[in-house]
PDB file of N, CA, C and O in Angstrom, chain B, residues numbered from 101:
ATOM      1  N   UNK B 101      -5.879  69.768  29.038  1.00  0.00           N
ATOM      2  CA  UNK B 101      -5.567  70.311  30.333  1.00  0.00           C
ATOM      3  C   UNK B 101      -4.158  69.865  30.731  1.00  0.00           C
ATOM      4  O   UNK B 101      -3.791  68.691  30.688  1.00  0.00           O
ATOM      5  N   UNK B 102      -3.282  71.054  31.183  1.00  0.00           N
ATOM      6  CA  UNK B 102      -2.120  69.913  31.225  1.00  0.00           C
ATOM      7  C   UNK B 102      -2.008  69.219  32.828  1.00  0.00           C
ATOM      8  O   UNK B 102      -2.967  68.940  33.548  1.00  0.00           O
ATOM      9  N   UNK B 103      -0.968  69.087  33.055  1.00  0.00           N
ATOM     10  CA  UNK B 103      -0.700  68.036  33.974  1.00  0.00           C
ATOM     11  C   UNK B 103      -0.162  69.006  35.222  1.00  0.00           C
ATOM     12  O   UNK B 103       0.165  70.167  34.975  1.00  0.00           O
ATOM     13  N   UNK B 104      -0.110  68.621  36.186  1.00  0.00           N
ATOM     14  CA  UNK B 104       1.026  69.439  37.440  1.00  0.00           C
ATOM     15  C   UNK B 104       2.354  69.009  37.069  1.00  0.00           C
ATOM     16  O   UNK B 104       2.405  68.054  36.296  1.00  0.00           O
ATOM     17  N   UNK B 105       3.389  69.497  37.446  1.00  0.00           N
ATOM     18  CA  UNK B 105       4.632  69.158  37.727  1.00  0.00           C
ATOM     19  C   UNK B 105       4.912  67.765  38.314  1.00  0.00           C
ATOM     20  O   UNK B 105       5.579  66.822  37.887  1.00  0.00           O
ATOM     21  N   UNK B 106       4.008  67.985  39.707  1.00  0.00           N
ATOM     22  CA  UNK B 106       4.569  66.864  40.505  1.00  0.00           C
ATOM     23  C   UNK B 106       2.680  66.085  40.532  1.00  0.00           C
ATOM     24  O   UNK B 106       1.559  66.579  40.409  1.00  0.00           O
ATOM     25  N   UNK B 107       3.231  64.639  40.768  1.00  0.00           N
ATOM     26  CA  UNK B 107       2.023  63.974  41.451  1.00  0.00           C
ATOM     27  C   UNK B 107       1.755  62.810  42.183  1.00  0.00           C
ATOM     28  O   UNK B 107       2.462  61.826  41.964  1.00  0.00           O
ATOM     29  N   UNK B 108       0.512  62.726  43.335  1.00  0.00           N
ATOM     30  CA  UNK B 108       0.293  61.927  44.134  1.00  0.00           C
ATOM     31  C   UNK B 108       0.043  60.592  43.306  1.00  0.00           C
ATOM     32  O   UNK B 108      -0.293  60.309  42.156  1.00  0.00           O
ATOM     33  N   UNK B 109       0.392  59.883  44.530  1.00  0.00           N
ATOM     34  CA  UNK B 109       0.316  58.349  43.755  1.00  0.00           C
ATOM     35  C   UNK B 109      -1.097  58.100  43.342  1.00  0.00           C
ATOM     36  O   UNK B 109      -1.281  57.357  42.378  1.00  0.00           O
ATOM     37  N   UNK B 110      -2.080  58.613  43.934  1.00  0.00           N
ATOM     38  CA  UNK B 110      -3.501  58.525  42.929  1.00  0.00           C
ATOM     39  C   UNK B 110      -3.608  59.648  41.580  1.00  0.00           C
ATOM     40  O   UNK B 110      -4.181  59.354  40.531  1.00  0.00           O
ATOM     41  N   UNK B 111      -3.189  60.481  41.742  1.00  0.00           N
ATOM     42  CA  UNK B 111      -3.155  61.141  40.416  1.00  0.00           C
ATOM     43  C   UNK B 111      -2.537  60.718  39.291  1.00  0.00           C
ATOM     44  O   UNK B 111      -2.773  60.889  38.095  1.00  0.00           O
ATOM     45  N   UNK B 112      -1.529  60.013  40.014  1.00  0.00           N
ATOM     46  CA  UNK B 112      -0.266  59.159  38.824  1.00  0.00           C
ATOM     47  C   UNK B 112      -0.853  57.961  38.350  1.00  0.00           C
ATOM     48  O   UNK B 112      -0.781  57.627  37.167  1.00  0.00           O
ATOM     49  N   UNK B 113      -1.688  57.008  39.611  1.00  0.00           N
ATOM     50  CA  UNK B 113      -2.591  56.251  38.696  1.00  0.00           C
ATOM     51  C   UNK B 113      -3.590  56.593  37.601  1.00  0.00           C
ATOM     52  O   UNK B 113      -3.789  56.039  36.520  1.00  0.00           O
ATOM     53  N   UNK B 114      -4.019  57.382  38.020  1.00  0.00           N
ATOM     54  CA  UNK B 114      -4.940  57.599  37.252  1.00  0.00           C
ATOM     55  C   UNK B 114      -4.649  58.001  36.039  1.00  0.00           C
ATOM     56  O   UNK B 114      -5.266  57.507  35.095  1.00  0.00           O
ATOM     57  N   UNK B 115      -3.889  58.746  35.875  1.00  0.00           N
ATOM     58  CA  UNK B 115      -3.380  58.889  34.774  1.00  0.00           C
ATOM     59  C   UNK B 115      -2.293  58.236  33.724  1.00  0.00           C
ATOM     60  O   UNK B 115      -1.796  58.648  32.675  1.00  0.00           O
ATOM     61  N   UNK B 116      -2.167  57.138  34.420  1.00  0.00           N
ATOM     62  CA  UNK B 116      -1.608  55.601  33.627  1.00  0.00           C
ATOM     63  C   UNK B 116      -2.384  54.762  33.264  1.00  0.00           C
ATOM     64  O   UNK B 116      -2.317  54.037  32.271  1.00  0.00           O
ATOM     65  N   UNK B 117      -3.499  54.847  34.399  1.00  0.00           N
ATOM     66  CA  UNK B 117      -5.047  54.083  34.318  1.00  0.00           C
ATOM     67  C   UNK B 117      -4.169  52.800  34.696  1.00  0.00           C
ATOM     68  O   UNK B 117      -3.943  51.806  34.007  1.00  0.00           O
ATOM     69  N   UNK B 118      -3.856  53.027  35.642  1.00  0.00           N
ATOM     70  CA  UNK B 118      -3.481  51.270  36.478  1.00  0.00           C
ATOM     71  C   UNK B 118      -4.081  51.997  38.539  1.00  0.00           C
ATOM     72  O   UNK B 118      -4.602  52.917  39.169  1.00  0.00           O
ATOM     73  N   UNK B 119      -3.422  50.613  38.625  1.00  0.00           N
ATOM     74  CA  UNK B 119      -4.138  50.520  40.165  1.00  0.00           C
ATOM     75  C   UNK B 119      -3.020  51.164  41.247  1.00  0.00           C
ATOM     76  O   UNK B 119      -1.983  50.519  41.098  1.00  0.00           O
ATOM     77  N   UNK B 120      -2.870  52.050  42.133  1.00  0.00           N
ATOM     78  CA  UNK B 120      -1.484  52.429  42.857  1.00  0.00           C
ATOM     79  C   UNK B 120      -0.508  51.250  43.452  1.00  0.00           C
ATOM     80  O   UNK B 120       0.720  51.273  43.534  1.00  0.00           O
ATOM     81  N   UNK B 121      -1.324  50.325  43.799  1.00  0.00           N
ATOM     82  CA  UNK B 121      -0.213  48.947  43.517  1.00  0.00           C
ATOM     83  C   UNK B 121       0.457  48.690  42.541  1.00  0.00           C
ATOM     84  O   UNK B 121       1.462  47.981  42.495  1.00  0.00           O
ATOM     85  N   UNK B 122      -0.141  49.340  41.571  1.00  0.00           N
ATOM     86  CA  UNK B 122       0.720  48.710  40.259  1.00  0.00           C
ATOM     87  C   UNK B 122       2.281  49.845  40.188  1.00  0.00           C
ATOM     88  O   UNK B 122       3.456  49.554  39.967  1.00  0.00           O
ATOM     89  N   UNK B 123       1.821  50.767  40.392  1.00  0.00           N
ATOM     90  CA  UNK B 123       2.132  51.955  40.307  1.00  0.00           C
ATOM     91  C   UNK B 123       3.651  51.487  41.101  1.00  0.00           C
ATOM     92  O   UNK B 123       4.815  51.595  40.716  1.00  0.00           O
ATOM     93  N   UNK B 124       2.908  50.789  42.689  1.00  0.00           N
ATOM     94  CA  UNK B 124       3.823  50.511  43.645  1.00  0.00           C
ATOM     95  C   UNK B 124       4.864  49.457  42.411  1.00  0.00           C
ATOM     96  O   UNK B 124       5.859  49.795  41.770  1.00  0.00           O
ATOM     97  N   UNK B 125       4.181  48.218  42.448  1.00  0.00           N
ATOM     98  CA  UNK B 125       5.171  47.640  41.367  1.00  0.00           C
ATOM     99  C   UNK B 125       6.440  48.163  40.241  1.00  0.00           C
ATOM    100  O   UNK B 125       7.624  47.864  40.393  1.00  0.00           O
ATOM    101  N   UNK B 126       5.942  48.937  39.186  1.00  0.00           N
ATOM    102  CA  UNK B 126       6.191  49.752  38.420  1.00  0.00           C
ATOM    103  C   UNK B 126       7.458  50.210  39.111  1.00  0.00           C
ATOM    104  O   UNK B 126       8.590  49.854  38.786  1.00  0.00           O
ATOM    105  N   UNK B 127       7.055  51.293  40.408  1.00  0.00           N
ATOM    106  CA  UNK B 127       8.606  51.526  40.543  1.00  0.00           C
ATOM    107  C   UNK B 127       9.258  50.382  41.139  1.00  0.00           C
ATOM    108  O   UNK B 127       9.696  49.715  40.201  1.00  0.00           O
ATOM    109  N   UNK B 128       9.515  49.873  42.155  1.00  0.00           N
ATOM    110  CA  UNK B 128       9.920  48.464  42.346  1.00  0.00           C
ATOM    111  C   UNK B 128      10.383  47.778  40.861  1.00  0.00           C
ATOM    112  O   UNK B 128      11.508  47.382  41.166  1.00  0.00           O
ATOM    113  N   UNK B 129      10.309  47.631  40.309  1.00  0.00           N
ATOM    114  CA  UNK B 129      10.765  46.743  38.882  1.00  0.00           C
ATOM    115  C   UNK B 129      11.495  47.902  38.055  1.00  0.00           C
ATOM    116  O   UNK B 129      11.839  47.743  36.883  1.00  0.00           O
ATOM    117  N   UNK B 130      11.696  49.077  38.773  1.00  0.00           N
ATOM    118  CA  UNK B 130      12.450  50.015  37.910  1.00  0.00           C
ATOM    119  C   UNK B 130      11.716  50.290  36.935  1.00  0.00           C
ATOM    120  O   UNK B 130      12.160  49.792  35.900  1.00  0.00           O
ATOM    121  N   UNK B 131      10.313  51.155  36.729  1.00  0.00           N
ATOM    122  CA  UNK B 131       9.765  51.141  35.265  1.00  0.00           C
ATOM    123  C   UNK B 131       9.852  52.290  35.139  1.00  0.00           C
ATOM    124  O   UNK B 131      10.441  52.914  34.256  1.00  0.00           O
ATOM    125  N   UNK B 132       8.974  52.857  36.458  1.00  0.00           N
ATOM    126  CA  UNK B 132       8.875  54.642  37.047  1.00  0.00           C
ATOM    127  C   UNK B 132      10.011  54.750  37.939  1.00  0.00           C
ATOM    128  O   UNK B 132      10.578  53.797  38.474  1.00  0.00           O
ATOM    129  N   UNK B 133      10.334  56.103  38.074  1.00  0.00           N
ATOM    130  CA  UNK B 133      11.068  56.905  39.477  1.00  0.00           C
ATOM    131  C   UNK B 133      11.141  56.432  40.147  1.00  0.00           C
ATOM    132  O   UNK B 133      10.730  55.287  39.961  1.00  0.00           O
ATOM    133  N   UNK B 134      11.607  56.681  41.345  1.00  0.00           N
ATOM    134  CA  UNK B 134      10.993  56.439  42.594  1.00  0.00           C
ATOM    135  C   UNK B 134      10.514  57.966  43.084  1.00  0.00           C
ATOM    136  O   UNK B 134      10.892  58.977  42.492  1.00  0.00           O
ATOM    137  N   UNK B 135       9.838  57.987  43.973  1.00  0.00           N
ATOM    138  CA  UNK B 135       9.130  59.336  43.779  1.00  0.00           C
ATOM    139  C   UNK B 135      10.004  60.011  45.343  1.00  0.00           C
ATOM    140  O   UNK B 135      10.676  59.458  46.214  1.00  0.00           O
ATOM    141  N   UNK B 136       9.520  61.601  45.088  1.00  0.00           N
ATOM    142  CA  UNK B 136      10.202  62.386  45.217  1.00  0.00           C
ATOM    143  C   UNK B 136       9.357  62.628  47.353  1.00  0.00           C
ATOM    144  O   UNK B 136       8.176  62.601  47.700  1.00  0.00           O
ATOM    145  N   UNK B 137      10.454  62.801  48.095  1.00  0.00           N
ATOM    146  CA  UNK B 137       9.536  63.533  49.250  1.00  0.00           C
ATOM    147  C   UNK B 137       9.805  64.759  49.643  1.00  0.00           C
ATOM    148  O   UNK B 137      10.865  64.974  50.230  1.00  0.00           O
ATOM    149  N   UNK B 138       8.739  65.962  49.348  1.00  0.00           N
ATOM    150  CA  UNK B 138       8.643  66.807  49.207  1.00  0.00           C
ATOM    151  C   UNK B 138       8.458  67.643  50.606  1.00  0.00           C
ATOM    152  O   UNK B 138       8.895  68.789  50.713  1.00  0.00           O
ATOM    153  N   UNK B 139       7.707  66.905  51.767  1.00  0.00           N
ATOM    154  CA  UNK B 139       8.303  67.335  52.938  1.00  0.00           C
ATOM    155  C   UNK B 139       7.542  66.279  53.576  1.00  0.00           C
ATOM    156  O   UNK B 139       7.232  65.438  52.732  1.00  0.00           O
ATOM    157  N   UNK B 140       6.950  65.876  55.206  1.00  0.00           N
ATOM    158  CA  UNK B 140       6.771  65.343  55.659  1.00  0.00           C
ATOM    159  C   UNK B 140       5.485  64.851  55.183  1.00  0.00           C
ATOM    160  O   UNK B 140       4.605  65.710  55.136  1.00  0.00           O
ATOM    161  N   UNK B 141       5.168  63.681  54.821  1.00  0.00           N
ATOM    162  CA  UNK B 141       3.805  63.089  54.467  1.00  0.00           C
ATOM    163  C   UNK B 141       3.569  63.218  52.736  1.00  0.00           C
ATOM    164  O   UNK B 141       2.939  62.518  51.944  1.00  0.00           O
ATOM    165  N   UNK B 142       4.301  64.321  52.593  1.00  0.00           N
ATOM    166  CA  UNK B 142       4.049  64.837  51.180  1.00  0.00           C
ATOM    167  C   UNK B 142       4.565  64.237  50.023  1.00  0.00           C
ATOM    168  O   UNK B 142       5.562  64.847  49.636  1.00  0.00           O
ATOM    169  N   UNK B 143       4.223  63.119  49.208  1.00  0.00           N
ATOM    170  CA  UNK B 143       5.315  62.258  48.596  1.00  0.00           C
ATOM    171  C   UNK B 143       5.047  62.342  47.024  1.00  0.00           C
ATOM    172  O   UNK B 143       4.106  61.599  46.744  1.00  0.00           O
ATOM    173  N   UNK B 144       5.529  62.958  45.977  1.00  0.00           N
ATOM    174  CA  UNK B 144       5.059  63.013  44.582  1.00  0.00           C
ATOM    175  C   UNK B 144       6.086  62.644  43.625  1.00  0.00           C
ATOM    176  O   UNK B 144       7.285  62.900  43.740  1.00  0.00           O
ATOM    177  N   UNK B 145       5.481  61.975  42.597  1.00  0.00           N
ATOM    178  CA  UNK B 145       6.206  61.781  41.532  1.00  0.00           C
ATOM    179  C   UNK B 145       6.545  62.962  40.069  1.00  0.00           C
ATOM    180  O   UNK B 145       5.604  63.225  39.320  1.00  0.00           O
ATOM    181  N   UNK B 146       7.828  63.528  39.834  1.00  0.00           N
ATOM    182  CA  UNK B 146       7.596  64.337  39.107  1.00  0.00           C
ATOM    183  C   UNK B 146       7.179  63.854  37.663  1.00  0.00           C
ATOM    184  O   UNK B 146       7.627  62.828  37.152  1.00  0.00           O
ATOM    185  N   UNK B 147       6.392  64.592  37.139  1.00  0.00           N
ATOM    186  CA  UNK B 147       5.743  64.104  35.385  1.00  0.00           C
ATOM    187  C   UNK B 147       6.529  63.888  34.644  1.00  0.00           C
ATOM    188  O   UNK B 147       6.642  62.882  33.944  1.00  0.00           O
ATOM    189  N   UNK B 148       7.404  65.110  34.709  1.00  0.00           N
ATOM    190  CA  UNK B 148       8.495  64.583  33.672  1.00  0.00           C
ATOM    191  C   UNK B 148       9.462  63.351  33.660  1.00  0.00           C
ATOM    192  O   UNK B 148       9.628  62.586  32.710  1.00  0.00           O
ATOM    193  N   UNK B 149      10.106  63.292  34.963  1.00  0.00           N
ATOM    194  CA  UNK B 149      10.683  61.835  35.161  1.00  0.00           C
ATOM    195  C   UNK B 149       9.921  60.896  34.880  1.00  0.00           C
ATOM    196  O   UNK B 149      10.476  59.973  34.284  1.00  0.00           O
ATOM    197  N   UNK B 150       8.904  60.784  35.074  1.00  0.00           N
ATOM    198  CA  UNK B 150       7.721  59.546  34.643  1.00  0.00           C
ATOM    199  C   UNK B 150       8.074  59.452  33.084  1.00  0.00           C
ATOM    200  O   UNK B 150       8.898  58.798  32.444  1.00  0.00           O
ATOM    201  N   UNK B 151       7.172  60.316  32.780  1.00  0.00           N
ATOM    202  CA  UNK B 151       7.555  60.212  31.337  1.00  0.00           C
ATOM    203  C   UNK B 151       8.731  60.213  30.325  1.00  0.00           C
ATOM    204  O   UNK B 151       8.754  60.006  29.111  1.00  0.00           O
ATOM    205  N   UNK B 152       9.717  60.518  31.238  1.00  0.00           N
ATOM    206  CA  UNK B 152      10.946  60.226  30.142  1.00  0.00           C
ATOM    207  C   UNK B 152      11.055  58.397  30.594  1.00  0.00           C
ATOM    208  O   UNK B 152      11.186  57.472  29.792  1.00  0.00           O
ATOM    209  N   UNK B 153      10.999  58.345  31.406  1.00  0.00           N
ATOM    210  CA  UNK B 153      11.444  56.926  32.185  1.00  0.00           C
ATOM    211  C   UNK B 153      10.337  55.832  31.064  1.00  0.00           C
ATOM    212  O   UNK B 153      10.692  54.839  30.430  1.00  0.00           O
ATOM    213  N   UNK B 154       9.301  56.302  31.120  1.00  0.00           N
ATOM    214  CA  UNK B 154       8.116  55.455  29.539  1.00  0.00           C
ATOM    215  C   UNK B 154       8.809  55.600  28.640  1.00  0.00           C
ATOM    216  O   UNK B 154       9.152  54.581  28.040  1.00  0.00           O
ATOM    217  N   UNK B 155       9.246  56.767  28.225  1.00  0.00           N
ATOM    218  CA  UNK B 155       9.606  56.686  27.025  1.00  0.00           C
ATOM    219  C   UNK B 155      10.648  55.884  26.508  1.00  0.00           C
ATOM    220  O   UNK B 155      10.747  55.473  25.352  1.00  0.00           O
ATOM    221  N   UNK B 156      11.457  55.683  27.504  1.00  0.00           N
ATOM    222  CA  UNK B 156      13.040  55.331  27.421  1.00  0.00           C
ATOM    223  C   UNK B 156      12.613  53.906  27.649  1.00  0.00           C
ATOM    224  O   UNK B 156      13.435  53.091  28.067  1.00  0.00           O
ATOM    225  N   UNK B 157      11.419  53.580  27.405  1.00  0.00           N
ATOM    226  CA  UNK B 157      11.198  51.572  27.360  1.00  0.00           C
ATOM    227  C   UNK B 157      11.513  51.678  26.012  1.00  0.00           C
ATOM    228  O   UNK B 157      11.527  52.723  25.362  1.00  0.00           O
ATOM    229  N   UNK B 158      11.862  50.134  25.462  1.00  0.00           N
ATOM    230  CA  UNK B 158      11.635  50.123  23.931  1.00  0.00           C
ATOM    231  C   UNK B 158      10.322  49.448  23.654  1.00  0.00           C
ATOM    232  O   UNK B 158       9.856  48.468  24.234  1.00  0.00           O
ATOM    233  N   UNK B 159      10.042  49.826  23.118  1.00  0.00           N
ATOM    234  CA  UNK B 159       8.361  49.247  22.263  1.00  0.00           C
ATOM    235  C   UNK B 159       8.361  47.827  21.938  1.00  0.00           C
ATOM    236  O   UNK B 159       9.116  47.899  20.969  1.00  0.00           O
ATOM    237  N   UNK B 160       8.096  46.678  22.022  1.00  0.00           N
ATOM    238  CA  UNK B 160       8.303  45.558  21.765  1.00  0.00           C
ATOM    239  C   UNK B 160       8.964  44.784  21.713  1.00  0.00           C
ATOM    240  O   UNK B 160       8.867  43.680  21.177  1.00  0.00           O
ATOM    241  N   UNK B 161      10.265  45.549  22.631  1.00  0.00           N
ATOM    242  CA  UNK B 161      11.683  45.435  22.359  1.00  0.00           C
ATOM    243  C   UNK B 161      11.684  43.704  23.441  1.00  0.00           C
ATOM    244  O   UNK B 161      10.588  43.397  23.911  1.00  0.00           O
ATOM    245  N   UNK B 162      12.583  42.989  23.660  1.00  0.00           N
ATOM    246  CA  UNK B 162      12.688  41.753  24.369  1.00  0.00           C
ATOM    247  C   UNK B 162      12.468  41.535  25.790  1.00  0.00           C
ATOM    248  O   UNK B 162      12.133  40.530  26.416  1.00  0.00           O
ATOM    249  N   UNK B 163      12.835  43.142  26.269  1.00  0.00           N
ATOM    250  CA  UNK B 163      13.091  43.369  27.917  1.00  0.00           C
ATOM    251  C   UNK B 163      11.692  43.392  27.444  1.00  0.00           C
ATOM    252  O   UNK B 163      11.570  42.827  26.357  1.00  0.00           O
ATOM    253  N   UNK B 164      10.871  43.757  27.812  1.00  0.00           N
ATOM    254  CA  UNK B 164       9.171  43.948  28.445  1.00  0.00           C
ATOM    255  C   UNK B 164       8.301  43.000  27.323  1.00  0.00           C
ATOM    256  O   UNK B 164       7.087  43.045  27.520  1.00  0.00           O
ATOM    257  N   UNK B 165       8.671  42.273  26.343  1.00  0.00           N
ATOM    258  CA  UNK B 165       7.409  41.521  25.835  1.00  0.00           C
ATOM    259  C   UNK B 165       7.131  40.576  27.042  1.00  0.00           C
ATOM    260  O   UNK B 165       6.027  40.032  27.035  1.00  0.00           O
ATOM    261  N   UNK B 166       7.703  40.389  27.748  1.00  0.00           N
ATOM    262  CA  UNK B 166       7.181  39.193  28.793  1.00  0.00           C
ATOM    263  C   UNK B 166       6.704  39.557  29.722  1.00  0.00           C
ATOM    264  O   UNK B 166       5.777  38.828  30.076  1.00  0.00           O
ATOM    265  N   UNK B 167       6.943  40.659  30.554  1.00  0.00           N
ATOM    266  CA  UNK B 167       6.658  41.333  31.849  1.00  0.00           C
ATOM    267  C   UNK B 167       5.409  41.859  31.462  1.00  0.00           C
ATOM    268  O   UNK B 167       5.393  42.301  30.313  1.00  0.00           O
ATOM    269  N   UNK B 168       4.720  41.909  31.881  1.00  0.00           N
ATOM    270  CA  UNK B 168       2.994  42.746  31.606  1.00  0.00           C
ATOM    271  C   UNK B 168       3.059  43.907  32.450  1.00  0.00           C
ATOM    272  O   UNK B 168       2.327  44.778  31.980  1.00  0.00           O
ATOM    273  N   UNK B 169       3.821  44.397  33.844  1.00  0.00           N
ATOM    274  CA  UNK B 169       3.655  45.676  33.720  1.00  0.00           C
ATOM    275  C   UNK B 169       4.827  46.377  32.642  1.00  0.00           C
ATOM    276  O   UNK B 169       4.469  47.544  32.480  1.00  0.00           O
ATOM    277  N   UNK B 170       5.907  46.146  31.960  1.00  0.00           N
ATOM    278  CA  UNK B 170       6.137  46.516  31.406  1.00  0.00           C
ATOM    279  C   UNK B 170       5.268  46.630  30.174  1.00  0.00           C
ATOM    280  O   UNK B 170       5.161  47.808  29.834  1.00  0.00           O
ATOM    281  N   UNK B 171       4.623  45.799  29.406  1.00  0.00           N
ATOM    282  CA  UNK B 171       3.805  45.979  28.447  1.00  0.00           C
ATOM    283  C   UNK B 171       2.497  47.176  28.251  1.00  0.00           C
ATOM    284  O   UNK B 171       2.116  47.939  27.364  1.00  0.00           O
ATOM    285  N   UNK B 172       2.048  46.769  29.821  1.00  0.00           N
ATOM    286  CA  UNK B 172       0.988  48.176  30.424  1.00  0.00           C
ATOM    287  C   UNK B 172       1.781  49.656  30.247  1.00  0.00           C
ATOM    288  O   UNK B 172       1.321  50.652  29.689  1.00  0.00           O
ATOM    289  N   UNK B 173       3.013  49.525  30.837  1.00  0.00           N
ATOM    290  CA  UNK B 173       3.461  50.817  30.713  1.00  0.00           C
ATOM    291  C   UNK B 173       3.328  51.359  29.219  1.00  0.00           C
ATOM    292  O   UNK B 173       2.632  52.293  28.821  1.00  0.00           O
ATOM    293  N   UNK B 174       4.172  50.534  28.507  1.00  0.00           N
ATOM    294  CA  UNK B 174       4.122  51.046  27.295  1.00  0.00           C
ATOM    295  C   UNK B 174       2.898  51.179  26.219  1.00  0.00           C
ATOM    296  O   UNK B 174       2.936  51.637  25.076  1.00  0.00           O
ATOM    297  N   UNK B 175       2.098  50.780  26.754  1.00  0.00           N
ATOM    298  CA  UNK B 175       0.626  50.883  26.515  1.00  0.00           C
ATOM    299  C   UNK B 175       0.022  52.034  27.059  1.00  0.00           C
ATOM    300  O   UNK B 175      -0.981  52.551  26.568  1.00  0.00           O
ATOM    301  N   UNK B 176       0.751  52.547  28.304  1.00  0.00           N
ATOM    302  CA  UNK B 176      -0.038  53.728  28.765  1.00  0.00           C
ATOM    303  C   UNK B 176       1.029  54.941  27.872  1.00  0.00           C
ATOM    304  O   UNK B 176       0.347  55.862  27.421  1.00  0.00           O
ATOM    305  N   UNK B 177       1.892  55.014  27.697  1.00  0.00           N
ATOM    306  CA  UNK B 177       2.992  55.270  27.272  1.00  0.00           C
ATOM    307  C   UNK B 177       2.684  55.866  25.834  1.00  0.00           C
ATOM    308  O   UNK B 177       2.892  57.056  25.595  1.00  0.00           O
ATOM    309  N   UNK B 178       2.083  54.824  24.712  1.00  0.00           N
ATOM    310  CA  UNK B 178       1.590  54.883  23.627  1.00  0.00           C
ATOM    311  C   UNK B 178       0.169  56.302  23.422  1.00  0.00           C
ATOM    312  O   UNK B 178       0.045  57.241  22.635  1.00  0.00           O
ATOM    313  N   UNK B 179      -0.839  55.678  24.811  1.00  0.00           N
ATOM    314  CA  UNK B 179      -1.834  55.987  24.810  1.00  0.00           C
ATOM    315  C   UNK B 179      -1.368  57.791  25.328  1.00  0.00           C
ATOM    316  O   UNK B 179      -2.040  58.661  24.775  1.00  0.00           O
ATOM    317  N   UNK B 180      -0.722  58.074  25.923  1.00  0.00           N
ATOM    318  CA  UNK B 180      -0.047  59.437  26.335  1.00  0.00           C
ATOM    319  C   UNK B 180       0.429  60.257  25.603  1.00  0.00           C
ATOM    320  O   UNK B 180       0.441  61.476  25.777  1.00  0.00           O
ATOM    321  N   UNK B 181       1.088  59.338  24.259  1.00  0.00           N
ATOM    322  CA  UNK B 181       1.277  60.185  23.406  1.00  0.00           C
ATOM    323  C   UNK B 181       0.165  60.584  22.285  1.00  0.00           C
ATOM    324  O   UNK B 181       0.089  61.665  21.701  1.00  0.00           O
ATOM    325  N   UNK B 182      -0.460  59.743  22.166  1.00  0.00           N
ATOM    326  CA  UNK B 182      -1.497  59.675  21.144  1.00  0.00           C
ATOM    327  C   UNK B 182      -2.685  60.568  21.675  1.00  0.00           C
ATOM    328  O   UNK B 182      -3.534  60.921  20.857  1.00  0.00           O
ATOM    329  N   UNK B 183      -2.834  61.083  23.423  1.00  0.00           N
ATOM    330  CA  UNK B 183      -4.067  61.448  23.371  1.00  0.00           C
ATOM    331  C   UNK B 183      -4.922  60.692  23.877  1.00  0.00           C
ATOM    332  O   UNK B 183      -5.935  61.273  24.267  1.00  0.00           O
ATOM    333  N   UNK B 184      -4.883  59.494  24.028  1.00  0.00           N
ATOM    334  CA  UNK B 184      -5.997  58.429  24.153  1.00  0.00           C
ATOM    335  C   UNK B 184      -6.076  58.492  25.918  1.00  0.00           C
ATOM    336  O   UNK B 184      -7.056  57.914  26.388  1.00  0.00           O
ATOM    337  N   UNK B 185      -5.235  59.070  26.798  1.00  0.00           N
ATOM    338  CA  UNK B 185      -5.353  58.535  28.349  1.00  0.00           C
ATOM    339  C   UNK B 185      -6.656  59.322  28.905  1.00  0.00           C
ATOM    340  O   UNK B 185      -7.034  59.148  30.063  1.00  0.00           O
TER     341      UNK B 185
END
């Protein structure tokens, strides 16, 4: 099924399979976007920016072996490409 364009911060969890705090974190630490406001109240993250922004981690690379939401990301990251989310 694919995905929407844009999405709410519970849809975006969910589909990282983390908690929207984390989510909150995530961008805060620069992992994700910052998300987009689409008009009053209306606040979404686009998919694609998400996902280029995962992709563009390096995999085991030095920046994120220590940080655990970086590690999560790239774990959800992995799991996104593979199918597994």
């Amino acid at each position: 099924m694919p995905r929407p364009a844009f999405l709410s911060k519970k849809s975006l969890a969910f589909e990282l399979d983390v908690s929207e705090s984390t989510v909150d974190e995530m961008v805060r630490r620069g992992v994700l976007p910052k998300p987009l406001r689409l008009s009053t109240g209306c606040i979404r993250w686009s998919w694609e920016a998400v996902t280029a922004s995962l992709a563009s981690l390096t995999p085991g690379g030095d920046t994120g072996a220590s940080d655990p939401f970086l590690v999560g990301a790239q774990n959800a990251t992995k799991a996104a490409r593979t199918g597994h989310v």
